[in-house]
N, C-alpha and C positions, 0 to 999 in steps of 0.2 A: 710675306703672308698675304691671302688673299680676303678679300672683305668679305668674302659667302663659301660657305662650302657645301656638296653635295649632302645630306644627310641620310642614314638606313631608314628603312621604313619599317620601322620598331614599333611594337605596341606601348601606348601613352600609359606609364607607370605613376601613379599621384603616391607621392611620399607623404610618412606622418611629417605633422607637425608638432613641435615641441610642446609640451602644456606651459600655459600662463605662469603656473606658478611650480618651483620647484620647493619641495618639501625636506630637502636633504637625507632621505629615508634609502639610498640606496649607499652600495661600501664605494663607486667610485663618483669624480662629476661628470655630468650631462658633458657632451662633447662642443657642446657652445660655450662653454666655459675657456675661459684662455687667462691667462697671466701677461703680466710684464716684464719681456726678457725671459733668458734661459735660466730656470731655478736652479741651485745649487745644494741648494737644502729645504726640507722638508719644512713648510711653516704655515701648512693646513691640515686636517685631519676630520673623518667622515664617521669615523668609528670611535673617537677617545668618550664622545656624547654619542650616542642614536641620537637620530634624526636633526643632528644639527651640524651645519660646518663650523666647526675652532677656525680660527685664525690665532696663528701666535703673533702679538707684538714684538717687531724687530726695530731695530736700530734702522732699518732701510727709510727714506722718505720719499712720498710722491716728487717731489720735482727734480733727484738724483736722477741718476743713470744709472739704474740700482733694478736691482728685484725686488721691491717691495711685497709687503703680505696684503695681494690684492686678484681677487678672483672676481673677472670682471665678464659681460657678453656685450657685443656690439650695440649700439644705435640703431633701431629700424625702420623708425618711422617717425614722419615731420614732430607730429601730435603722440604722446605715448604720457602713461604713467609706471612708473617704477617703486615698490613699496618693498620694505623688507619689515622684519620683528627681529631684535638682537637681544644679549644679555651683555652688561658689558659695564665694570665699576673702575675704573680712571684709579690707579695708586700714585700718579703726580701729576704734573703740568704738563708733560711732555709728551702721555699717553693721551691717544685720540683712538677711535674707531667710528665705523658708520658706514656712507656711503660718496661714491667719488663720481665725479663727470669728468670726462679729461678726453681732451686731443692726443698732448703730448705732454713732458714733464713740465715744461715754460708755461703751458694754457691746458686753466682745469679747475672745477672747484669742489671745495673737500665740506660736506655736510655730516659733522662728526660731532661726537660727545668727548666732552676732553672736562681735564679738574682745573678750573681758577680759582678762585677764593670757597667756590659750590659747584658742583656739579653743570653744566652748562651744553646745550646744544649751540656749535657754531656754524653758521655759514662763510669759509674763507675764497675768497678771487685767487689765483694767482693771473697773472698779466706776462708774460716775457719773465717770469724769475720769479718777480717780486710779487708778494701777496698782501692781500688786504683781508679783517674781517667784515664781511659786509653786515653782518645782523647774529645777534647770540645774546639768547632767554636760559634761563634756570631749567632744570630737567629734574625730576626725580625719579630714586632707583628704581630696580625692576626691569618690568622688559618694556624696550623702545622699540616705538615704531617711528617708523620716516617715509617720506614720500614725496618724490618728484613728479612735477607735471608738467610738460612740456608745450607749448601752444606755437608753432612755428618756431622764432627765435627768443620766447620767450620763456624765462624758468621760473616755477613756483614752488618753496619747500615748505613741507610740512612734517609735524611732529606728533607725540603723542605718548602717555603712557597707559590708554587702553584703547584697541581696538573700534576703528573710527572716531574715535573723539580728536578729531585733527582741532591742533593748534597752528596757527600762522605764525613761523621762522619771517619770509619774505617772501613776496610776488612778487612776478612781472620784470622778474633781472635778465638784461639785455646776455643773451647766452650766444653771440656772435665768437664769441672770446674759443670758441671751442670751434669754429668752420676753417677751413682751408684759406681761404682770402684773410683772417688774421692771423691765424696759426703755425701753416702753412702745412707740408704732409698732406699724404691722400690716402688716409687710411681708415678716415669718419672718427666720430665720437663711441666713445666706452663709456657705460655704466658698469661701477663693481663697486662690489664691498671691498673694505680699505681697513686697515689696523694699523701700527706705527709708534713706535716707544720712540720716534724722532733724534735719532743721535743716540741714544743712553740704553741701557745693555735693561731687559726686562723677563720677566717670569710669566707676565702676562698675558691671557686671551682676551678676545672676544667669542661668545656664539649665537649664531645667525642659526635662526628658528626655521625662515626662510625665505625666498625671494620672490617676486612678480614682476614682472613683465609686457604690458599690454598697450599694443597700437590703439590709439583713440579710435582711429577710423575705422578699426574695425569693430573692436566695441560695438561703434553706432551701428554700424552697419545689421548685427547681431540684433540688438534691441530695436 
């Protein structure tokens, strides 16, 4: 292969740009949309709600080698925040939804509502396998919001059960745990929504109202 090639002298085409935020209002996803692995079965749906993506809870878990119920879009920028609004009420301990950061299955962390003794937002680390929870508050029902904030290598999660009234999960976690030099792969970081009956057979959904997406830099750049 050669390091330069001649190019046609074609007229300069500007393609759309995706909107910030998706609303889930159309019957398929946006084509930036990808999964984990090749599905086997159906375990989202666009149409059982209007205007919202189901996710069913499966037995799959993030750090298997599995298809998980996870509809995720790339990493694009150092600085970004990522927001979603979900419904979502926990029938055990084993049920979780939310949203995920993940390199690969080993290095990722799962920002999810799951039932301990009360309803509960966690933040968990995985490291090489093994996981930690790093920080996890009381949530009550209704619809959850979440959001991450990215600052170079640094993550900051936030909650909510109305519209901006963010609560503080945990700032400023060292999110090195998701780059290539710990990781390793060269495929970048995934943001997606995540669901998981973890091991155990369920009936269960989540629905995601909908998602956001937006480079800090360019934000500023806007305002």
């Amino acid at each position: 292969m050669e390091f330069t090639y001649a190019a046609p002298n074609l007229p300069e085409h500007i393609w759309d740009t995706a909107p910030d935020r998706d609303e889930f209002n159309t019957p398929d996803l946006a084509l930036h949309w990808n999964f984990l692995r090749t599905p086997r079965e159906e375990f989202y749906s666009l149409k059982e709600r209007h205007g919202y993506l189901r996710l069913k809870l499966r037995p799959e878990k993030l750090y298997e080698l599995a298809n998980p119920s996870f509809v995720g879009r790339r990493q694009q920028h150092i600085n970004f925040v990522a927001q979603t609004a979900f419904e979502f009420t926990p029938q055990s301990e084993t049920e979780c939804a939310g949203l995920v950061l993940i390199q690969n299955n080993k290095f990722n962390f799962q920002f999810v509502v799951t039932q301990d003794s009360v309803r509960e937002i966690h933040l968990i680390k995985c490291v090489d396998g093994l996981e930690e929870v790093l920080a996890k508050k009381p949530i009550m029902a209704g619809m959850i919001y979440l959001k991450i904030e990215a600052r170079g290598q640094e993550y900051s999660f936030y909650f909510s059960n109305q519209p901006g009234e963010w609560q503080t999960l945990i700032e400023n976690i060292d999110g090195r745990i998701l780059s290539t030099p710990v990781a390793g792969g060269f495929v970048g970081a995934y943001i997606a929504m995540y669901a998981s009956s973890n091991g155990q057979a369920s009936n269960n959904h989540a629905d995601f109202d909908w998602f956001e997406y937006i480079g800090l830099d360019s934000l500023e750049k806007r305002n």
